[in-house]
SEVEXVEX-277160 format. One record per residue (C-alpha): x, y, z; residue in three letters; residue number from 1. Coordinates in steps of 0.25 Angstrom, whole numbers, always signed. Example, Ala and Ser with C-alpha at 12.3 -4.5 7.8 and 13.67 -1.06 7.14 Angstrom:
% SEVEXVEX-277160
+-------+-------+-------+-----+-----+
!     u !     v !     w !  aa !   i !
+-------+-------+-------+-----+-----+
!   +49 !   -18 !   +31 ! ALA !   1 !
!   +55 !    -4 !   +29 ! SER !   2 !
+-------+-------+-------+-----+-----+
This chain:
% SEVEXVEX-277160
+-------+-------+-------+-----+-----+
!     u !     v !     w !  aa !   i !
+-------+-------+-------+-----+-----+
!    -4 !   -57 !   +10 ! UNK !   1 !
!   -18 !   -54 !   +12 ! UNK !   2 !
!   -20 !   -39 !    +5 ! UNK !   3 !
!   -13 !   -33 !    -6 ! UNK !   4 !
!   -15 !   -18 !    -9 ! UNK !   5 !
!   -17 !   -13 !   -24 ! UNK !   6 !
!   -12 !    -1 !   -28 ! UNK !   7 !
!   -16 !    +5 !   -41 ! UNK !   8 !
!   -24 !   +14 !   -50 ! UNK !   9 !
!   -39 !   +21 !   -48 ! UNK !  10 !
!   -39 !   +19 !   -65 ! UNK !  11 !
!   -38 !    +8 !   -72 ! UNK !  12 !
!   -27 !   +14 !   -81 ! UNK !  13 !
!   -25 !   +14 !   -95 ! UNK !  14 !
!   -24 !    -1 !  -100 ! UNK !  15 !
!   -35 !   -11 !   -96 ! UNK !  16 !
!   -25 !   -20 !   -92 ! UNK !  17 !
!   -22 !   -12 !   -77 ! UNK !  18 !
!   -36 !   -15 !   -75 ! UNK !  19 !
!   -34 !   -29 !   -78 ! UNK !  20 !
!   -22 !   -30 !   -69 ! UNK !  21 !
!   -30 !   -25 !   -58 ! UNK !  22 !
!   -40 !   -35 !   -58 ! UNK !  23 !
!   -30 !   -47 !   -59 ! UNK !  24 !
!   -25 !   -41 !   -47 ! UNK !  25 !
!   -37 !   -40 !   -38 ! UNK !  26 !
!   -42 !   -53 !   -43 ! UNK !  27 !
!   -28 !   -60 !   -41 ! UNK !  28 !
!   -27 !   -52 !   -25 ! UNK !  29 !
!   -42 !   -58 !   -23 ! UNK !  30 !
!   -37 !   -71 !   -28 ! UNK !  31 !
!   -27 !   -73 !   -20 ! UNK !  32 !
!   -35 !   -70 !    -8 ! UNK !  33 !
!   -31 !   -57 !    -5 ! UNK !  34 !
!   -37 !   -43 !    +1 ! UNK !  35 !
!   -34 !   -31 !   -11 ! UNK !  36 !
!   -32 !   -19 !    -4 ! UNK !  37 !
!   -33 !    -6 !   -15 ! UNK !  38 !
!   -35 !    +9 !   -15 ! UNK !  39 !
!   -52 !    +6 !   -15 ! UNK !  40 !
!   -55 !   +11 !   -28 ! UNK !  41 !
!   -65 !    +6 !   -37 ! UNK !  42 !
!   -60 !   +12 !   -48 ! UNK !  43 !
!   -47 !    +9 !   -60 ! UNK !  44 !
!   -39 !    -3 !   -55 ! UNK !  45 !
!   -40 !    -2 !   -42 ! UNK !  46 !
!   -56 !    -4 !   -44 ! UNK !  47 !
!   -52 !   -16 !   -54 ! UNK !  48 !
!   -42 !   -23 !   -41 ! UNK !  49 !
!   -52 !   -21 !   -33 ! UNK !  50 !
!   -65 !   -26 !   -41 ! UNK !  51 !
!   -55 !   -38 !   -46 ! UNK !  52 !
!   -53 !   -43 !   -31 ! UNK !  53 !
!   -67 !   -41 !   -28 ! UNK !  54 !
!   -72 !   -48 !   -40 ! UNK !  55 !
!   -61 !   -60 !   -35 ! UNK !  56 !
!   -66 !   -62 !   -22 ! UNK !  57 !
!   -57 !   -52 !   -15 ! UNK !  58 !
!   -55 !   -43 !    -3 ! UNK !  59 !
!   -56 !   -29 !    -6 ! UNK !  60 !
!   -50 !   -18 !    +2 ! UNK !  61 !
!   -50 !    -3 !    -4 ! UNK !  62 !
!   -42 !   +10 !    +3 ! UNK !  63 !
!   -46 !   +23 !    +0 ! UNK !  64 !
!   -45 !   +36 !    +4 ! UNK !  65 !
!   -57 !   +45 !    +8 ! UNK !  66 !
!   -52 !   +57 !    -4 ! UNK !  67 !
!   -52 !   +45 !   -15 ! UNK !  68 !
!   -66 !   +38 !   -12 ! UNK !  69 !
!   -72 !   +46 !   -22 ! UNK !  70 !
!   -61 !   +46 !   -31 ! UNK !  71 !
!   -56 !   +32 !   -33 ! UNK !  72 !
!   -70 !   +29 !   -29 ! UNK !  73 !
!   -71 !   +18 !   -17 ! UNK !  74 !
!   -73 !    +4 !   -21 ! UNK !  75 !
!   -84 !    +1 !   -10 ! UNK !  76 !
!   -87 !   -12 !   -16 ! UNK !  77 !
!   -74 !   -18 !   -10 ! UNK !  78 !
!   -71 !   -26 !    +3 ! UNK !  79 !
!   -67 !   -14 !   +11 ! UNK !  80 !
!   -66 !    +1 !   +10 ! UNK !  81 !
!   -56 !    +8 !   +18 ! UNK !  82 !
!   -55 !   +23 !   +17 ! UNK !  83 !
!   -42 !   +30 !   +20 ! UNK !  84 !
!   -40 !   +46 !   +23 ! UNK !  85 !
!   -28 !   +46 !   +13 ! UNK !  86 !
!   -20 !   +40 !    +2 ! UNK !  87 !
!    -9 !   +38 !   +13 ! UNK !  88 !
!   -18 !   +32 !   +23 ! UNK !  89 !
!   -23 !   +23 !   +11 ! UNK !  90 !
!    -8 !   +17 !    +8 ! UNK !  91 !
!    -7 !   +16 !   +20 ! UNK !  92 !
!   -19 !    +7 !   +23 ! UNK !  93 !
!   -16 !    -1 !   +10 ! UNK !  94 !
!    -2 !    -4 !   +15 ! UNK !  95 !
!    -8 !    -9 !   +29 ! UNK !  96 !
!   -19 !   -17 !   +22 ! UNK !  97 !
!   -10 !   -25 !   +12 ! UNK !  98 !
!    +0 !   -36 !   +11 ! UNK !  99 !
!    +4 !   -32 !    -2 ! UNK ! 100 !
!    +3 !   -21 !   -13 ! UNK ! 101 !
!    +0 !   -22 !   -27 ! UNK ! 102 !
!    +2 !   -10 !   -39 ! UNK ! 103 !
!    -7 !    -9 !   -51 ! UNK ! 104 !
!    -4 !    +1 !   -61 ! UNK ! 105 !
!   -10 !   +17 !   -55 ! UNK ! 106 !
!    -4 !   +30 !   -55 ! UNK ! 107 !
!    +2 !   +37 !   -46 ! UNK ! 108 !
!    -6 !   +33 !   -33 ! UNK ! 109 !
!    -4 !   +19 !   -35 ! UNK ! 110 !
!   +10 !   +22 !   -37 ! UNK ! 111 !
!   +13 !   +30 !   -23 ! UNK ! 112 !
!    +4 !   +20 !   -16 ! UNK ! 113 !
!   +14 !    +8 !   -22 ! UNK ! 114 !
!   +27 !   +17 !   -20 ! UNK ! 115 !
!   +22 !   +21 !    -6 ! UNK ! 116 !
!   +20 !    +5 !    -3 ! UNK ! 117 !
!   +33 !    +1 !   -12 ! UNK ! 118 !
!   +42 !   +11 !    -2 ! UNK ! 119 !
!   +35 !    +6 !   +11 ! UNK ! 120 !
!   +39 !    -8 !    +7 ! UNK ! 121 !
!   +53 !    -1 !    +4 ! UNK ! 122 !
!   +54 !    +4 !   +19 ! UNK ! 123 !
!   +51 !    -8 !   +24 ! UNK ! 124 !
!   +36 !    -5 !   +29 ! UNK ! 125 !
!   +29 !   -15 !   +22 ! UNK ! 126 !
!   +35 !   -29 !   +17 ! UNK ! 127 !
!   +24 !   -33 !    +7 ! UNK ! 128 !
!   +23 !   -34 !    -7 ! UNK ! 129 !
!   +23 !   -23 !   -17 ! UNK ! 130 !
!   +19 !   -26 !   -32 ! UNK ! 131 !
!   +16 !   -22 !   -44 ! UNK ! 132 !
!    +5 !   -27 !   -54 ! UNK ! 133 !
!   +12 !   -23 !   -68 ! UNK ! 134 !
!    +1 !   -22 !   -75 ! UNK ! 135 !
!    +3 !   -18 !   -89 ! UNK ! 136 !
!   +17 !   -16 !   -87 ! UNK ! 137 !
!   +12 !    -1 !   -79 ! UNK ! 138 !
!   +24 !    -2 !   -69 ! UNK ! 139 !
!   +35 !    -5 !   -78 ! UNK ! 140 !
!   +41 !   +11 !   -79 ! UNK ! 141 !
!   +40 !    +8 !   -64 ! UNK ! 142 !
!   +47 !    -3 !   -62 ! UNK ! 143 !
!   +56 !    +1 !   -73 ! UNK ! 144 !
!   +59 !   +14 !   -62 ! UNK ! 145 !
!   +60 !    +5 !   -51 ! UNK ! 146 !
!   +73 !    -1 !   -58 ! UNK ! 147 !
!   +76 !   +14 !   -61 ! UNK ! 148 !
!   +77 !   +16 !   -44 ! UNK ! 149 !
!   +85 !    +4 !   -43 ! UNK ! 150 !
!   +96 !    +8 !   -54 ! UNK ! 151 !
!   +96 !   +23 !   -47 ! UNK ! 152 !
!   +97 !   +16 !   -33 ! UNK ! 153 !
!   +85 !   +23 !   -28 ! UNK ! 154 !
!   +79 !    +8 !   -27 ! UNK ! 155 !
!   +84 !    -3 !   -20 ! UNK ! 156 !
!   +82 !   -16 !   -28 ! UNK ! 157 !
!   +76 !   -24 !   -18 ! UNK ! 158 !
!   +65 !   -12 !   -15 ! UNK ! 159 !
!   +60 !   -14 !   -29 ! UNK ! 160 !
!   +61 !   -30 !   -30 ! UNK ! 161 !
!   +50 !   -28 !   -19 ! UNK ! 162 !
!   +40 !   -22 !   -30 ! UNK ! 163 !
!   +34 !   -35 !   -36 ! UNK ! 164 !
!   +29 !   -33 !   -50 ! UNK ! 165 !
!   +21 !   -42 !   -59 ! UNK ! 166 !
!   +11 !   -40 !   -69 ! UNK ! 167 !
!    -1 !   -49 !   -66 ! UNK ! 168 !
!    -7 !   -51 !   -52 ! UNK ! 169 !
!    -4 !   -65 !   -49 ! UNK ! 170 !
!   +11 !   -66 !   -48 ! UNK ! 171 !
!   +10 !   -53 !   -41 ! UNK ! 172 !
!    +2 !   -57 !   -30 ! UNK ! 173 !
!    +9 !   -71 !   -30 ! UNK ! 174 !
!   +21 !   -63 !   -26 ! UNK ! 175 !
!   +14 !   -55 !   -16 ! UNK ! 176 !
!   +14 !   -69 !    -6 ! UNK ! 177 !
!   +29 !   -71 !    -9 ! UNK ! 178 !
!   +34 !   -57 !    -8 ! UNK ! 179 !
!   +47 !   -58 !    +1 ! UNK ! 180 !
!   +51 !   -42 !    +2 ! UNK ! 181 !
!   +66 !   -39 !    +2 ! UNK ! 182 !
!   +74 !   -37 !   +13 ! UNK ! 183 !
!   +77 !   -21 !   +16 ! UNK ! 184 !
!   +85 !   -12 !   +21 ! UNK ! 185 !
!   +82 !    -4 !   +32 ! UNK ! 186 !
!   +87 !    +8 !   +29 ! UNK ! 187 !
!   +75 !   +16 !   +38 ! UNK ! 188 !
!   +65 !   +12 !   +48 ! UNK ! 189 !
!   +54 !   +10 !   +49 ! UNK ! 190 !
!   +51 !   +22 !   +58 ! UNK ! 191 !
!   +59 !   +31 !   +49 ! UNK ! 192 !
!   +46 !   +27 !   +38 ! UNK ! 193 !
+-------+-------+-------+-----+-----+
């Protein structure tokens, strides 16, 4: 375990405590001697994670794509850069870069980058940890709808017992170095992805 990727949101939300959240987490990532890899945004919680691991003594490495530069604007006071062509080509780079992912509270990109990651580990291309930072309770309806796929067997138990979820950073990333990912069953291959 060497990098853990952060998915989350470009605003720092509604209640101060998702901003809090993020900064536990990026000082925890940096305090455990690990690389954050993010969107590179220096603003909402994503700048928060970012500044947090900084401010800790921590690597920084940022993805972004060309289109949200000005947008999200580019945090260029962080370790490393990298500019992507696309959204896809920016999952795709975070995935390769990280040994690990972690979801704060965001709207709906955060959300198809977690899924997109959450269904790659469901497929067997990926074996590492997937969690969720809790933070005041946000993914509870979530969670709450995973048990919902289970119940209407559109969910396989052991896919979801792959999701670890906690609500403060150190127990989380404590996790991380023991996560033992179920065993699956093959039902395609790898070159039917």
């Amino acid at each position: 375990m060497k990098r853990i990727s952060v998915f989350c949101g470009s605003s720092t939300g509604a209640s101060p405590l998702y901003a809090e959240s993020a900064k536990r987490l990026g000082t925890q990532i940096a305090k455990e001697g690990l690389t954050l890899v993010y969107g590179g945004s220096k603003v909402g919680i994503m700048g928060v994670v970012a500044n947090a691991a900084l401010d800790a003594g921590g690597e920084v490495i940022g993805v972004i794509p060309k289109m949200l530069m000005e947008r999200e604007i580019a945090h260029t006071e962080i370790s490393e850069l990298i500019v992507v062509n696309t959204m896809h080509e920016r999952k795709a780079k975070m995935e390769e870069l990280s040994d690990g992912f972690v979801v704060l509270p965001g709207g709906p990109g955060t959300m198809e980058e977690f899924f997109e990651v959450y269904t790659w580990a469901q497929l067997g291309e990926h074996k590492k940890p997937i969690g969720i930072l809790n933070s005041n309770h946000y993914y509870d309806k979530l969670l709450t709808f995973f048990d919902h796929m289970i119940q209407e067997q559109f969910l396989k138990p052991e896919y979801h017992s792959m999701i670890i979820v906690e609500e403060d950073p150190k127990p989380l990333i404590e996790k991380f170095f023991t996560y033992d990912p179920p065993p699956l069953t093959k039902w395609i291959t790898r070159q039917q992805t």
